[in-house]
N, C-alpha and C positions, 0 to 999 in steps of 0.2 A: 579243741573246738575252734570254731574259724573266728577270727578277729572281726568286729562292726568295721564296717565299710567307712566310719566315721576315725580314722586314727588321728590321734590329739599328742604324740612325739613329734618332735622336734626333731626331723634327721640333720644327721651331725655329717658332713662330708668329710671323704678320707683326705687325711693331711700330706701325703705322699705313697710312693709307692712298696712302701711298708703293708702287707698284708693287714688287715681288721682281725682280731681276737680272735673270733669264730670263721675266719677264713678259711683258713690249714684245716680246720675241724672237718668242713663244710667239701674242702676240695679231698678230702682225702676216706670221708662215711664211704660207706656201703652204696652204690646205686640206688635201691632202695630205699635208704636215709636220706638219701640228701635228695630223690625226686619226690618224699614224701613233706621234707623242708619246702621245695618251692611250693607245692600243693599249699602249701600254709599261707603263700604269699602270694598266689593266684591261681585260684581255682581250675583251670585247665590244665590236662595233662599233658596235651599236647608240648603243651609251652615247658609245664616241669621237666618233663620229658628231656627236652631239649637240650635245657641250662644242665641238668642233673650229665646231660651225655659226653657238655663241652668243656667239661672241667680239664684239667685243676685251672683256677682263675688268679693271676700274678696278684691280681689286689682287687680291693673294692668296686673301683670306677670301673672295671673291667667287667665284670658280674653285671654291675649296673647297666652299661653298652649294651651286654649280651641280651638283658633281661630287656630292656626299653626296643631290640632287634626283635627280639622272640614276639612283644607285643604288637610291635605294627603289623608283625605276620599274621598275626591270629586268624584261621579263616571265621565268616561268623558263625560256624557254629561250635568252637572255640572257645571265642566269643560268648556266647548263649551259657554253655558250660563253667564258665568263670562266672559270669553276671548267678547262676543258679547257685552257684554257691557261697555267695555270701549275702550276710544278714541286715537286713534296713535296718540305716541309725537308728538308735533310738533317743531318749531321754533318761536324767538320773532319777531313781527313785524318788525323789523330793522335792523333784517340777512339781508343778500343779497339774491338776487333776486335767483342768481343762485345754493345759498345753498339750497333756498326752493325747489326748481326742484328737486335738487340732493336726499332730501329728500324724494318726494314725488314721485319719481321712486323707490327709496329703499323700501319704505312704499307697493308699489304697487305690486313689485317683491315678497316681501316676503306672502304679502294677497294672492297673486297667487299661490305661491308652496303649504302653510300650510292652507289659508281657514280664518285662522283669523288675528286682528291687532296683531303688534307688540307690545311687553310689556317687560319693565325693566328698574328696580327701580333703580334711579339715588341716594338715600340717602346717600350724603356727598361728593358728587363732586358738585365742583364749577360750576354755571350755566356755563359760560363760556365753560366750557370743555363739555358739553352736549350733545352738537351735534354730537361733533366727537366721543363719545362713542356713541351715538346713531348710527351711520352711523357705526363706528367700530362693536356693537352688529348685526344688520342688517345682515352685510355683512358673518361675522360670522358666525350668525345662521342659513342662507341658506344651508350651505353646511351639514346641519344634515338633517339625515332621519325624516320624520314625526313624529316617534312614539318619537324618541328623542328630539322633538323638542317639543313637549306635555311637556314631562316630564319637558325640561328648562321651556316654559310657565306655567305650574302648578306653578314651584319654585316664578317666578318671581311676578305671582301672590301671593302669600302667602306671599314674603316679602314688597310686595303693602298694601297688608290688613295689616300687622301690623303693617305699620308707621302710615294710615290712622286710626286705632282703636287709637294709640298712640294719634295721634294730636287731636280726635275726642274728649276722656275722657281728655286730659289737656286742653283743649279751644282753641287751638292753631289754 
């Protein structure tokens, strides 16, 4: 199941050019394995495609290059295809009732203007704080034109896929 667009890890960068755990795993699956791995880590096939084709990768930061390559290329409807498949943050079970509303009119407003979910990478703020940058981003990003709102969306996917490639190849 795909990951909330919300990721709350902490990517840990590679420490030299020593392969990550799941590297060797990673550079050495089935075609299919490992383009169905980047699928996990953003939703275009295009792009899994890609990484899945350019292997084997010396190390992390490599992957990484590749992967942040593949995303500026995206065409947009690539693009469109990544944004469609993942899921607007949410909330924990034990927010308040009326945080979730509040939510879920933000969520709504914005799928109204732009067409797709909201997306943006929470890597290194405290769950805690989550929400209210979530609702902060939201409110935000309504106020851009479409074609700039792609481009935030692009960004925010492409720092999605790197934590996720990140946690993917360390086990995490």
């Amino acid at each position: 199941m795909r990951q909330p667009a919300t990721r709350t890890a902490v990517p840990a960068q590679s420490s030299g050019p020593a392969p990550a755990p799941g590297l060797d795993d990673f550079n050495t699956a089935p075609s299919t394995e490992a383009e169905a791995a980047m699928l996990d880590c953003c939703g275009s096939h295009r792009w899994a495609q890609r990484l899945a084709a350019h292997r084997p990768y010396p190390d992390l930061d490599s992957l990484l290059a590749a992967a942040d390559e593949a995303g500026y290329d995206l065409a947009p409807a690539d693009l469109s295809e990544a944004l469609a498949a993942e899921v607007s943050p949410g909330l924990h079970d034990t927010a308040p009732h009326s945080a979730h509303l509040a939510l879920r009119a933000a969520h709504a407003a914005y799928e109204s203007r732009f067409g797709h979910v909201f997306v943006m990478c929470l890597d290194g703020l405290d769950p805690a704080e989550q929400p209210d940058q979530v609702l902060a981003g939201i409110r935000a990003r309504l106020g851009h034109e479409p074609d700039q709102e792609r481009v935030v969306s692009a960004d925010e996917m492409r720092r999605l896929a790197r934590g996720r490639i990140i946690d993917l190849v360390s086990g995490s």
